[in-house]
C-alpha positions as CSV (number, residue, x, y, z in Angstrom):
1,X,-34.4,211.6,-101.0
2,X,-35.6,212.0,-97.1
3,X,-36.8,208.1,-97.6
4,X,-33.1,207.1,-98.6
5,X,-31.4,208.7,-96.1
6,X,-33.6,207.6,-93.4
7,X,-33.1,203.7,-95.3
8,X,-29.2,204.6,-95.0
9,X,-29.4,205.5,-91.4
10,X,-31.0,202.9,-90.3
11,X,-29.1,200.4,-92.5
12,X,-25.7,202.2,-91.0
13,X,-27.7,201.9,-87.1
14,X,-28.0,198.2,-87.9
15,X,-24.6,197.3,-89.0
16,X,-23.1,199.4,-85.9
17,X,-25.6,197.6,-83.4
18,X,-24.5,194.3,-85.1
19,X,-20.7,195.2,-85.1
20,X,-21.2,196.5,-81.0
21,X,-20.3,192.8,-79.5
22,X,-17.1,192.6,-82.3
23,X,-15.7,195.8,-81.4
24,X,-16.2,195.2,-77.4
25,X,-14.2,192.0,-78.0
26,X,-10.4,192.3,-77.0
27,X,-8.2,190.5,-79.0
28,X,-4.6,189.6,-77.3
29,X,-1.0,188.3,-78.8
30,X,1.1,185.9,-76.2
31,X,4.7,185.3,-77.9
32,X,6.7,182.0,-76.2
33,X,9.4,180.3,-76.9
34,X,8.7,176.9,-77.0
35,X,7.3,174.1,-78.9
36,X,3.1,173.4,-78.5
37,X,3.7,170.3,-76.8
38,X,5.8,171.4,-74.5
39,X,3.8,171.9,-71.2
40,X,4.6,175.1,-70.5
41,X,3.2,176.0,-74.3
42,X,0.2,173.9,-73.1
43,X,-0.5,175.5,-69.9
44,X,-0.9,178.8,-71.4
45,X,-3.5,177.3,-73.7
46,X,-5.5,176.6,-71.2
47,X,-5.0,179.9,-69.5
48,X,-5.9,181.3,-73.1
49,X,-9.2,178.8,-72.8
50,X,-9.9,179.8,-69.5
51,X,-9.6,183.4,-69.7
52,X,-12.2,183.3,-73.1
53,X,-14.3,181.2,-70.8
54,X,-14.3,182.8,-67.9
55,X,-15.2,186.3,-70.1
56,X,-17.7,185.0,-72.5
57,X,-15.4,185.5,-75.5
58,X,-14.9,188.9,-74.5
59,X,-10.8,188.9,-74.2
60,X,-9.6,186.6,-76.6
61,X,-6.1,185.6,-76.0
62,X,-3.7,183.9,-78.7
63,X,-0.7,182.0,-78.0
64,X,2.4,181.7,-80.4
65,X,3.9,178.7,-79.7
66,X,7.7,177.9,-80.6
67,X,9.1,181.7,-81.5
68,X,6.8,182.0,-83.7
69,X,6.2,185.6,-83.4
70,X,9.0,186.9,-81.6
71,X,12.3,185.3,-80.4
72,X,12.8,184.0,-76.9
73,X,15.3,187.0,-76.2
74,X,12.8,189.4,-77.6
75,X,9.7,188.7,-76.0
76,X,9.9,190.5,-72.9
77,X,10.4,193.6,-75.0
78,X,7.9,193.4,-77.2
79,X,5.7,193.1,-74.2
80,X,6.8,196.3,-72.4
81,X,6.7,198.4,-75.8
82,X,3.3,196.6,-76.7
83,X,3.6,195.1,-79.9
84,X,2.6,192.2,-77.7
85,X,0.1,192.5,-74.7
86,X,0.8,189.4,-72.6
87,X,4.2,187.1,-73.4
88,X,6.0,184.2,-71.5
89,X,10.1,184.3,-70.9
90,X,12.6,182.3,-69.3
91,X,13.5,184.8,-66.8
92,X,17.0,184.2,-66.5
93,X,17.2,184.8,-69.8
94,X,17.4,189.2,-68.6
95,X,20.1,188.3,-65.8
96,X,22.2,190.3,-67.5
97,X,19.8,193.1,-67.3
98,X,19.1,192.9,-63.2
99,X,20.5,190.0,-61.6
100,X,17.3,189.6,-59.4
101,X,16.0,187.6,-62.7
102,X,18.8,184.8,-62.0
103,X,18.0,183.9,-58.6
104,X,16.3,180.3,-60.0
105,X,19.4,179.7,-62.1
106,X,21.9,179.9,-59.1
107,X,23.3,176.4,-59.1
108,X,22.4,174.5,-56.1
109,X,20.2,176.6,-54.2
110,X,16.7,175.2,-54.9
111,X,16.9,171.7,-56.4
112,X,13.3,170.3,-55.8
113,X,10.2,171.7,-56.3
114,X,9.0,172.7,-53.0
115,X,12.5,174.3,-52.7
116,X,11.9,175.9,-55.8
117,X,8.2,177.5,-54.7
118,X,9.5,178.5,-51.4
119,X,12.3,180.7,-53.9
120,X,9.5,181.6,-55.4
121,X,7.9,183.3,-52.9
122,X,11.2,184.4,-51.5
123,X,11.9,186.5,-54.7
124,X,8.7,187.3,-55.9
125,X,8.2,190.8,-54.8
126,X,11.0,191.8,-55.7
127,X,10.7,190.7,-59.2
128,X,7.6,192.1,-60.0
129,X,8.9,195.4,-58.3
130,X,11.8,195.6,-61.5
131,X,9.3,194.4,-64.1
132,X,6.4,197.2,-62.5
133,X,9.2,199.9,-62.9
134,X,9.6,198.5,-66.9
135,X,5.5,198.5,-67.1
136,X,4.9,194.8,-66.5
137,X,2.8,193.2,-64.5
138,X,3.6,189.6,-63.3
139,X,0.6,186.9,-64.1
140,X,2.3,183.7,-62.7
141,X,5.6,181.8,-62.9
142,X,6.1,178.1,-63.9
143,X,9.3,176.1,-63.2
144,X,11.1,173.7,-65.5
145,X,12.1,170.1,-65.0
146,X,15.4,170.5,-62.9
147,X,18.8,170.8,-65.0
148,X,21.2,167.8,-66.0
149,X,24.2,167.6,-68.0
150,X,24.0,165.9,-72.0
151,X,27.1,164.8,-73.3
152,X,28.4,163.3,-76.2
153,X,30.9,160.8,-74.0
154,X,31.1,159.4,-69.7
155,X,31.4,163.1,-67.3
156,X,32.9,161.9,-64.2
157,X,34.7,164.5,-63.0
158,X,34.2,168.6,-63.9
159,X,38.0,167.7,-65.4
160,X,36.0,165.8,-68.4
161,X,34.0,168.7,-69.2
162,X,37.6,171.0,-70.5
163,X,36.9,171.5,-73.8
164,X,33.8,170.8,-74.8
165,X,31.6,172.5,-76.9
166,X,29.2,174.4,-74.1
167,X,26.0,175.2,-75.0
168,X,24.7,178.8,-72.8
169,X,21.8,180.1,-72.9
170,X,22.1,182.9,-69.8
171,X,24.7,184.3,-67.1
172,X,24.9,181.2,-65.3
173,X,25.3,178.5,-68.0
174,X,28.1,180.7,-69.8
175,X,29.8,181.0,-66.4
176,X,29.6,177.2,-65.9
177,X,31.4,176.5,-69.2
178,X,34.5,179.3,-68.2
179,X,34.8,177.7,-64.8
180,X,35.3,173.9,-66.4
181,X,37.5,175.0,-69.2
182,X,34.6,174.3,-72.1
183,X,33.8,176.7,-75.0
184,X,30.6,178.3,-74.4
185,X,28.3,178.8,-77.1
186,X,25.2,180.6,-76.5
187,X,21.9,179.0,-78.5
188,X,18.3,179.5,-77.6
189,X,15.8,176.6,-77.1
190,X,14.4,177.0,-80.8
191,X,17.5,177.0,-82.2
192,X,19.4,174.1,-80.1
193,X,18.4,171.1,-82.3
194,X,20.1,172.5,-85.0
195,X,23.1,173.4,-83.2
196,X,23.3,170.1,-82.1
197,X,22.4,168.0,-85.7
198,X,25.4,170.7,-87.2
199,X,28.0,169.6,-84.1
200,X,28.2,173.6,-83.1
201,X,27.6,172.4,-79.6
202,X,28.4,169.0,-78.3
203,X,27.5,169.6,-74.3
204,X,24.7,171.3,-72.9
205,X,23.2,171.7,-69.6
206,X,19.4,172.0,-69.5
207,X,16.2,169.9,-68.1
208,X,15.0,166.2,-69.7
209,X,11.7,168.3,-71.6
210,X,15.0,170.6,-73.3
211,X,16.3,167.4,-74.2
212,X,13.1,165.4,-75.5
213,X,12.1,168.6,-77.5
214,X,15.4,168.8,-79.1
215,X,15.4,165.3,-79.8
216,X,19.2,165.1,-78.2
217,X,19.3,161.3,-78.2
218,X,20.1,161.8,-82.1
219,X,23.4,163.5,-81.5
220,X,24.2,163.1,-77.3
221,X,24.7,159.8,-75.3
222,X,24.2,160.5,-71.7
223,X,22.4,162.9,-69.3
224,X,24.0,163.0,-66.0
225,X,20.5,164.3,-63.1
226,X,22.4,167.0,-61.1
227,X,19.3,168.5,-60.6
228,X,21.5,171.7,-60.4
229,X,18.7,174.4,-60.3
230,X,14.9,174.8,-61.4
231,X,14.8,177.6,-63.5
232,X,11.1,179.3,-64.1
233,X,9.3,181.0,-67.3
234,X,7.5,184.0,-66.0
235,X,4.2,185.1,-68.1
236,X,3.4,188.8,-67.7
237,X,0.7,191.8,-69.2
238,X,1.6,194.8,-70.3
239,X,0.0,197.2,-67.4
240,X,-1.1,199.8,-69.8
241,X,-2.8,196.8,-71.5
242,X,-3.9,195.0,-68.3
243,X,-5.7,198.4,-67.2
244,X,-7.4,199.4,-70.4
245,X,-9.5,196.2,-69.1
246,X,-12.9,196.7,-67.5
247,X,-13.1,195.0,-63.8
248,X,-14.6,191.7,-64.6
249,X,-12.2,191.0,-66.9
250,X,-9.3,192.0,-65.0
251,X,-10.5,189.7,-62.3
252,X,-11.4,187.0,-64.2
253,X,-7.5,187.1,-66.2
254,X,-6.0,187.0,-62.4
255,X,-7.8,184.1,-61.7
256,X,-7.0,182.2,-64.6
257,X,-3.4,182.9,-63.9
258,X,-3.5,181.7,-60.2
259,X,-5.3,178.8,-61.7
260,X,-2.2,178.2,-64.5
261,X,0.1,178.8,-61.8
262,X,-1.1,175.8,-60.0
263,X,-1.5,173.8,-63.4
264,X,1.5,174.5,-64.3
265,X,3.6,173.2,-61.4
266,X,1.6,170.4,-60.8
267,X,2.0,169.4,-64.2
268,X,5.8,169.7,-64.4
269,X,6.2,167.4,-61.2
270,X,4.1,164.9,-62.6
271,X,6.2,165.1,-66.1
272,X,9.6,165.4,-64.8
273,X,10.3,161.8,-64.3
274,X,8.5,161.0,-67.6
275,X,10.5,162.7,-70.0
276,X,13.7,160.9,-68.2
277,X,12.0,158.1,-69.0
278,X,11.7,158.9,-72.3
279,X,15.6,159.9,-72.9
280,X,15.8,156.1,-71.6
281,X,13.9,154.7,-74.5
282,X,15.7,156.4,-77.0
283,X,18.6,154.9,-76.0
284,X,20.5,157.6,-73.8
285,X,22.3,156.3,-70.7
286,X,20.5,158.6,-67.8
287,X,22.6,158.4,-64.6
288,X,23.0,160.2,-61.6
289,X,26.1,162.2,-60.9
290,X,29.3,160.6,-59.8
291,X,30.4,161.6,-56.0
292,X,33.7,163.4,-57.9
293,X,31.5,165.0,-60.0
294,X,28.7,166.3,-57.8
295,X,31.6,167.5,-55.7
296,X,33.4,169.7,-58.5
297,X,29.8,170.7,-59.5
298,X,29.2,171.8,-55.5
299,X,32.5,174.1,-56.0
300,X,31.5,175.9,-59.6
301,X,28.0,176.0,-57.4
302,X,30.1,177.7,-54.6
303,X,31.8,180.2,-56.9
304,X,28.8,181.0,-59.0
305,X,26.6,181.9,-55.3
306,X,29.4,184.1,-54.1
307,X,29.6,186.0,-57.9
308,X,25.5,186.1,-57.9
309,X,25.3,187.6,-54.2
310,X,28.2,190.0,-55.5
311,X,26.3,191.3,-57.9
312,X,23.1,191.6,-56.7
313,X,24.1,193.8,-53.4
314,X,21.7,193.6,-51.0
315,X,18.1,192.7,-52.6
316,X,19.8,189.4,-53.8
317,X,21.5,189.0,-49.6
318,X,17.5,189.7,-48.6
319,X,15.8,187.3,-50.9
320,X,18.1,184.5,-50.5
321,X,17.6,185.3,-46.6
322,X,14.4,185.6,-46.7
323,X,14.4,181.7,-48.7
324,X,16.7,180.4,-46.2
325,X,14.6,181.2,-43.3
């Protein structure tokens, strides 16, 4: 008997020494929104690869590509109630929640990329002070191509726009469509190819990748470059999560995300003018804005600054200060 339970001891010592490097592993979720090929989906593979790199395996990060595991309006919720530890949203998508999250979405403001960083950096502590006070902790922000308009027919004044079928997809967009008399509609990314193939939307506004990865040269004809605003996916942690880490690891996360923040805006310049290019081989006429329509765009761009600035008191006067400095 004492020889079988020092045999089970040390069989139960063996299989807890060789289950020690498991169980010190930390396994994490990362719900987006959009497909794997997209680049921002591809960037935060790489910070997934980097991070297990950089930690010898040791936090294991896995992304879920294309709403797979949460919708895009959910994400950032089940982040801060941690059913996810780490996720990656559209910020402008919560405008509605604090209008500090629709700063990049304010038509005309930032329409290139440096303009865009320098927004950025503008608004940047004051976004991460709203998501610390939800338990969140901002890792790095990405931008998009900048925003055109798809139609189904020419758009040479905002007069040609009364009517249509708008597809919205936050505060701004669905303010866009009341200001030029269309129909707004709201549809998420994952869910706009369909709207499109079933005719529940027949205008959108939204960059060249939204276009490509909705495959809009099936159902749309042109896509006017207005270049009307660079919106920005934010990808945050769950604090509790993010400081149940040990200090290498914490480190080594932050400077993956510097690293994918770099990536990730480098990569989107470089792709910008390719995915125009392939709306263009698909057969989609890809023009710039008439001068009528740029300047009925300027005046909904007008409206929608004053309404913005309106509601977000004085952070939102600071921050866009502190941008136009």
């Amino acid at each position: 008997m004492t020889l079988l339970r020092t045999l089970l001891l040390a069989a139960a010592g063996a299989i807890a020494l060789s289950a020690s490097p498991a169980s010190a592993q930390t396994k994490w979720n990362l719900p987006a929104a959009y497909p794997p090929d997209n680049p921002h989906s591809e960037n935060l593979a790489l910070f997934a690869k980097d991070v297990a790199a950089a930690t010898g395996n040791k936090l294991q990060i896995t992304v879920h590509a294309g709403a797979s595991l949460f919708k895009a309006p959910e994400i950032k919720r089940a982040v801060q109630t941690g059913q996810a530890q780490v996720g990656e949203v559209l910020i402008s998508l919560h405008e509605n929640e604090d209008p500090i999250f629709g700063i990049d979405v304010v038509p005309f403001l930032a329409t290139s990329f440096p303009e865009s960083m320098k927004l950025w950096q503008a608004s940047k502590p004051a976004i991460e002070k709203k998501l610390a006070a939800q338990g969140l902790m901002v890792l790095f922000a990405v931008p998009w191509a900048p925003q055109g308009i798809y139609a189904k027919k020419e758009i040479n004044s905002v007069e040609d726009m009364k009517g249509l079928k708008w597809r919205a997809y936050n505060v701004g967009t669905t303010r866009i469509g009341e200001l030029v008399g269309a129909q707004s509609v709201t549809v998420q990314a994952a869910e706009l190819a369909q709207a499109l193939a079933t005719g529940v939307v027949n205008s959108f506004m939204t960059s060249a990748a939204t276009g490509y990865d909705s495959k809009a040269w099936e159902t749309m004809t042109h896509f006017y470059d207005t270049q009307a605003w660079i919106p920005k996916n934010i990808t945050f942690v769950n604090k509790a999560a993010f400081d149940s880490l040990d200090k290498p690891t914490q480190e080594a996360l932050l400077k993956a995300a510097a690293e994918a923040e770099t990536r990730g805006w480098k990569m989107w310049q470089e792709k910008a003018g390719w995915y125009q290019d392939q709306l263009k081989a698909r057969g989609m006429k890809v023009l710039p804005p008439s001068d009528t329509l740029k300047a009925g765009l300027k005046k909904v761009g007008d409206q929608l600054t004053a309404d913005w600035l309106k509601k977000a008191g004085a952070d939102g006067e600071a921050v866009v200060a502190a941008y136009k400095k």
